[in-house]
C-alpha positions in Angstrom: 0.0 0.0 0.0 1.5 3.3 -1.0 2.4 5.7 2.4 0.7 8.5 0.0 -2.8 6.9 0.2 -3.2 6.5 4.2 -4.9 8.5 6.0 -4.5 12.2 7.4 -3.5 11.3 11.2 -0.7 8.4 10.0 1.1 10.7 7.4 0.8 14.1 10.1 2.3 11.1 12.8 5.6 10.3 10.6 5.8 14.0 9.5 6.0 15.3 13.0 8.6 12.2 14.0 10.5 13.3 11.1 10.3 17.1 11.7 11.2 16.6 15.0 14.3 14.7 13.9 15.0 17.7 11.9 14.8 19.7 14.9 17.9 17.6 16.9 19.3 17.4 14.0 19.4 21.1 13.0 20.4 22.1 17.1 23.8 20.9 15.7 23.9 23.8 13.5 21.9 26.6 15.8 24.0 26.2 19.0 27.5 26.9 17.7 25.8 29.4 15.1 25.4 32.6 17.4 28.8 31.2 19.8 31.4 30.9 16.8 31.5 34.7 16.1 32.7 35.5 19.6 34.9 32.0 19.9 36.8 33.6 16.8 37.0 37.2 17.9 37.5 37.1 21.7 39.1 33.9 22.2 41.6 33.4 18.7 41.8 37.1 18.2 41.2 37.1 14.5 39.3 40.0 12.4 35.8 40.1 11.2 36.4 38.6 7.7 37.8 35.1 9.4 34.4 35.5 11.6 32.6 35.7 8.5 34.4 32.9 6.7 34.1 30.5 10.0 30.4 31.0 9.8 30.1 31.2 5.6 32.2 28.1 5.0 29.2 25.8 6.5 27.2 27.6 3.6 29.4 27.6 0.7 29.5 23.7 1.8 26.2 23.0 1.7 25.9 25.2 -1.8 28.3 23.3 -3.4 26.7 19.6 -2.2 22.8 20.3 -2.5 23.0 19.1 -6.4 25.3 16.2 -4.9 22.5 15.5 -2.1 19.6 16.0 -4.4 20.7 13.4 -6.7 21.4 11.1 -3.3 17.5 11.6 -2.5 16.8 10.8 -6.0 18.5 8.0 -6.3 18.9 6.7 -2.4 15.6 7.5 -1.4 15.2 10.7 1.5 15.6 8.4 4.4 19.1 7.1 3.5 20.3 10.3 2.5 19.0 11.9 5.7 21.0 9.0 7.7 23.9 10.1 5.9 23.7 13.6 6.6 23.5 12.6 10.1 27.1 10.7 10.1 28.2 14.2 8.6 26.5 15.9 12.0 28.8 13.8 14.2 31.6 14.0 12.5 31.1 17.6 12.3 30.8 17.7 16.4 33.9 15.3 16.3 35.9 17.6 14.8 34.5 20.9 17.0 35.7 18.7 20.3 39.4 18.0 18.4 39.4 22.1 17.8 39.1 22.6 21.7 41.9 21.0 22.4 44.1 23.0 20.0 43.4 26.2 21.5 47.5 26.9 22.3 47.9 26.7 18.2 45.2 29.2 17.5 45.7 28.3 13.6 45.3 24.8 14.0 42.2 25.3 15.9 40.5 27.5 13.6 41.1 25.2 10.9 39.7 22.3 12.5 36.7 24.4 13.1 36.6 25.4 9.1 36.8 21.4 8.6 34.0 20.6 10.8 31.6 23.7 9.6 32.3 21.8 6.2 31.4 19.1 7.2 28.4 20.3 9.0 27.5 21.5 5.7 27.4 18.6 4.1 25.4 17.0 6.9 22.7 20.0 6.6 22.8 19.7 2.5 21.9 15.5 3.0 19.6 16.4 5.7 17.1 19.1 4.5 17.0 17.5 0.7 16.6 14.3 2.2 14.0 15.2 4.5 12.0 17.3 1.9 11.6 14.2 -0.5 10.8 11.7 2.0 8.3 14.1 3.8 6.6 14.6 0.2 6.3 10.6 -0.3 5.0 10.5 3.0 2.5 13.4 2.5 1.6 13.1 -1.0 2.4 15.7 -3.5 -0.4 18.0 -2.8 0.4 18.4 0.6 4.2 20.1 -0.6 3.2 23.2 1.1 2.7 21.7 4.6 5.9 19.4 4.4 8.1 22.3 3.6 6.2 24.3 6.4 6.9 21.6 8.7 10.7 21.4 7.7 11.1 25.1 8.2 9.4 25.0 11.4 11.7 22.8 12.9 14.5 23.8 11.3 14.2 27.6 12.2 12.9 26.4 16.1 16.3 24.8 16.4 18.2 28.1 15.1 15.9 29.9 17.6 16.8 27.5 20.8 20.2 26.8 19.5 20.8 30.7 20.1 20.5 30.9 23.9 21.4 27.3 24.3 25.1 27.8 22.9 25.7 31.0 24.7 25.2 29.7 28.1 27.1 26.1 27.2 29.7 28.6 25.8 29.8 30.5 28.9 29.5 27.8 31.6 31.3 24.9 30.1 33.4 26.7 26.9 33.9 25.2 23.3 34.1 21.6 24.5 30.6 20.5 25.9 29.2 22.5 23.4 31.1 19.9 20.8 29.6 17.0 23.0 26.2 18.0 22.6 26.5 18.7 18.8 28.4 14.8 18.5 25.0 13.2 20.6 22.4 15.5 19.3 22.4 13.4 15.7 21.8 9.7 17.9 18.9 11.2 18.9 17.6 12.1 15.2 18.3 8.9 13.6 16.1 7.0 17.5 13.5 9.6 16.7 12.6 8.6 12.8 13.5 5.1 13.4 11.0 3.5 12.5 9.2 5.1 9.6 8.5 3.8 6.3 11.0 4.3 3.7 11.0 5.7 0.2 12.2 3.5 -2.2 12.9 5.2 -5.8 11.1 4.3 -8.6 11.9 5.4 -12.1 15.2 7.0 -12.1 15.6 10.0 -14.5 18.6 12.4 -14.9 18.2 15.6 -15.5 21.4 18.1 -17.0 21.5 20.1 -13.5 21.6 23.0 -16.5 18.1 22.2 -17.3 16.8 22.1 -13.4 18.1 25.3 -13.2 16.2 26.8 -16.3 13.3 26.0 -14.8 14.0 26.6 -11.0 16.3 30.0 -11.3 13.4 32.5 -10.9 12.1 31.5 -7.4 15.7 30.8 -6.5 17.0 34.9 -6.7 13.5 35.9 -4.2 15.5 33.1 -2.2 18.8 34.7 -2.7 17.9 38.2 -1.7 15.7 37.3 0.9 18.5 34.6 2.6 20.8 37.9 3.0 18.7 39.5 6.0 19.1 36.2 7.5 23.0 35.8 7.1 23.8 39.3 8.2 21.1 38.6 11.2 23.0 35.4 12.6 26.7 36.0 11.4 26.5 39.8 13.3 23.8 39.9 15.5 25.8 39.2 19.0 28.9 41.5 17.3 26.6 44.2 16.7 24.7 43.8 20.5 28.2 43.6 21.8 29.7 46.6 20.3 26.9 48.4 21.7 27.4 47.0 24.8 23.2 45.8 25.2 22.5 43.2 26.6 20.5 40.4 25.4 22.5 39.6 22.3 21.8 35.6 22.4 17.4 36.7 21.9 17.7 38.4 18.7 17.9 34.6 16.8 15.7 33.2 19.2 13.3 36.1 18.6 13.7 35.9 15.1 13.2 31.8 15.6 9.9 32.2 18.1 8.3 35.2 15.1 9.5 32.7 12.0 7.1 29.6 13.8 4.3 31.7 15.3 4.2 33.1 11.3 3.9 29.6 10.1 1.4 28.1 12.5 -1.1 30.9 12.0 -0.3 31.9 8.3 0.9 28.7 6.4 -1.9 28.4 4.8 -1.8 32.1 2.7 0.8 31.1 -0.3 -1.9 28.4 -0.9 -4.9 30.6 -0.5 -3.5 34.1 -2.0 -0.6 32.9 -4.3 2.6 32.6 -3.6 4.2 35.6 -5.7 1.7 37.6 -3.7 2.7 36.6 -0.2 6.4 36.5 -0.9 6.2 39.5 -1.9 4.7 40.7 1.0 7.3 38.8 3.3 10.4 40.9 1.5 8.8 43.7 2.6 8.0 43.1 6.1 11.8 41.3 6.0 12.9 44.9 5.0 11.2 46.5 7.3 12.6 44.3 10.2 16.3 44.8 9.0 15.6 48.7 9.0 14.6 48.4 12.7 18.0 46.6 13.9 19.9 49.4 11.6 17.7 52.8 13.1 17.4 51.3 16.8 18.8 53.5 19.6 18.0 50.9 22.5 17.8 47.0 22.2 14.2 46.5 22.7 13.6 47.8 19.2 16.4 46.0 18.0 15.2 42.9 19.4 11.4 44.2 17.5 13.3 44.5 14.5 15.0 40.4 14.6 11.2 39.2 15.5 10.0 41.2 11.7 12.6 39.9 10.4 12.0 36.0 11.2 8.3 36.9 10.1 8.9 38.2 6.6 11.5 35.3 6.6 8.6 32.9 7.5 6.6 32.2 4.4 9.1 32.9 1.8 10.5 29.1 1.6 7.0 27.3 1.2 6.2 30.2 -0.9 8.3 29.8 -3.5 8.9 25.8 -3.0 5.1 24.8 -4.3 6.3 26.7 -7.5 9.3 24.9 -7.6 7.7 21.5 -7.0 4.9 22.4 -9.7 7.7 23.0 -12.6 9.5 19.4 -12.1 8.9 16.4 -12.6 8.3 14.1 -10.1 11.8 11.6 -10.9 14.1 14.7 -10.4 12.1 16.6 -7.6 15.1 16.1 -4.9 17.5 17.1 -7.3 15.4 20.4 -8.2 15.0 21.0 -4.3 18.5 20.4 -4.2 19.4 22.8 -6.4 16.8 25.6 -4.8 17.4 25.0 -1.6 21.5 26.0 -3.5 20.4 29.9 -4.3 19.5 30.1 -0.4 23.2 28.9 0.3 24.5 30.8 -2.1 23.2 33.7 0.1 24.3 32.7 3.2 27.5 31.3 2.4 28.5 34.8 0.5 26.8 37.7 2.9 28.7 36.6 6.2 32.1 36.9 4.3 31.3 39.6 2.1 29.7 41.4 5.4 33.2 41.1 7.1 35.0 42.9 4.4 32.6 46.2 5.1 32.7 45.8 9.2 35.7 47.3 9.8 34.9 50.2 7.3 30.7 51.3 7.8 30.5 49.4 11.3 28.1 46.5 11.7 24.7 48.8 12.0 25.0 48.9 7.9 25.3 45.3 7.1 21.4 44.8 8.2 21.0 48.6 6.1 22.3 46.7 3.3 20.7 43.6 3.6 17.4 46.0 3.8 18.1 47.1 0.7 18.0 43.6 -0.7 15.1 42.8 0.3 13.3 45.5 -1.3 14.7 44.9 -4.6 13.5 41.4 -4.2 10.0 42.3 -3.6 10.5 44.9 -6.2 11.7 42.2 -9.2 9.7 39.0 -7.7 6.8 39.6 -9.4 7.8 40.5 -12.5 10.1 37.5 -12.5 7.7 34.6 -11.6 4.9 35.9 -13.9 7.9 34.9 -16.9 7.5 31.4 -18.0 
């Protein structure tokens, strides 16, 4: 019997098991997220632009391995290539713990740490392209839109709780029982989705990843400009509170975490109802407005304001876009083209954080979320006229 046909309480069942996998699995990446900036400028004493790189290199990673991981999905099935992003979790964590003990060679250490954010992003590529494809077998396609909100959900609620979570490891217990709890929190995905049917491939068809692109590229720049708010939110955020001197500086990812669910749970259902040009749209404004908050704020309530618009106009923009994207592929090739989507997103967030560094040190960190503002508008400004092209 196919997984697709049963009922409405079995498929929600294995898609909150799975989600909630998604969740451990993602903590790996949320707790040393908002803790690595300060590791690498306080404790290794290097500049903004190797802050930057630590935190882009994860991203350029997973950019350069979601065609890689797509194909996996497509070829695999999602569960396998979801177990094998989890190997890449714990070796990630692995690799964290070796970097704590290397602290007296400061270069060896930070390379160690480039290694396992690497890694890391090959785990998170496997993971969330994996996951997507065998959510959507599970679901059916016509529920695309609630499997990607799910995914998101969990994925953003570990980026929210990873936030304060890895500060006050960091702070109590330093770099190495943070890398413990990255090396255990994968166990405890693969015990949670034990269990659960798996996907096996059918028909196997491949697609020149030139041709996914044709069809995929125009949701994928809303994705790119919209991903930047985001990268220059969680590669700068604590810097910026710091430099400040406000306190707080650990809330402004869980904010933006707590805004990016609540959006979800009570507005998922728009892109579906209104059209998804229409509501992304309206999310790259509401993103922009956010980002304008954390650059105009005098005091860090209204920074904090600002994080929490951002995570909302962040919300919808994924499942958005991703019913369009699973409407213009076939079903054979649909984790590669998810692959290769979820890519433009990576493409953001492995470029901003670096890129971002190179201006710190010349405009200060209060224009990198100006900047990213401005992105965002032009996004909402070109995304209409873009997706109505065929």
């Amino acid at each position: 019997m196919n997984v697709t046909d049963t009922s409405e309480p079995i498929h929600s069942h294995a898609l909150f098991r799975i989600s909630f996998a998604m969740f451990l699995a993602y903590l790996t990446i949320g707790i040393p997220l908002v803790t690595l900036p300060l590791f690498v400028h306080q404790q290794l004493q290097f500049n903004d632009v190797l802050v930057g790189i630590a935190v882009g290199s994860q991203f350029i990673a997973t950019l350069v391995t979601r065609g890689v991981a797509g194909r996996k999905a497509d070829i695999l099935g999602g569960r396998r290539t979801v177990c094998l992003g989890l190997v890449c979790c714990c070796a990630s964590g692995a690799l964290m713990l070796g970097s704590s003990f290397a602290l007296a060679n400061p270069l060896v250490c930070y390379l160690l740490l480039i290694v396992g954010r690497m890694v890391l992003g090959l785990g998170e590529s496997l993971i969330l392209t994996g996951n997507l494809t065998w959510g959507m077998w599970l679901a059916g396609a016509p529920r695309a839109g609630k499997v990607i909100a799910w995914n998101g959900m969990a994925t953003y609620g570990a980026l929210a709780a990873g936030g304060p979570l890895g500060l006050a490891l960091y702070h109590h217990s330093g770099l190495p029982m943070m890398a413990l709890i990255t090396l255990v929190l994968p166990l405890g995905a693969w015990c949670v989705m034990n269990g659960i049917p798996e996907n096996v491939p059918g028909k196997r068809m491949r697609a020149p990843v030139r041709h996914v692109i044709s069809l995929i590229w125009r949701p994928g720049v809303g994705l790119v400009l919209q991903g930047i708010g985001f990268a220059s939110l969680s590669a700068f955020a604590v810097l910026y509170f710091t430099e400040r001197q406000w306190n707080y500086a650990g809330f402004a990812m869980t904010l933006f975490g707590c805004a990016f669910i609540v959006t979800r749970l009570f507005f998922g259902h728009m892109p579906d109802r209104y059209g998804g040009v229409r509501i992304a749209t309206l999310s790259l404004l509401t993103e922009s407005v956010g980002l304008l908050l954390l650059w105009s704020a005098p005091i860090p309530a209204i920074a904090l304001a600002g994080a929490a618009l951002t995570g909302c106009g962040c919300s919808l923009m994924f499942p958005s876009l991703g019913v369009e994207v699973v409407r213009r592929v076939p079903d054979e090739i649909r984790g590669t083209a998810l692959g290769i989507w979820s890519a433009f997103q990576d493409l953001a967030y492995g470029l901003t954080a670096p890129l971002a560094g190179l201006i710190t040190p010349l405009m200060g960190y209060r224009q990198v979320f100006l900047i990213a503002a401005a992105c965002a508008l032009l996004g909402a400004a070109s995304l209409t006229h873009l997706l109505r092209q065929r």
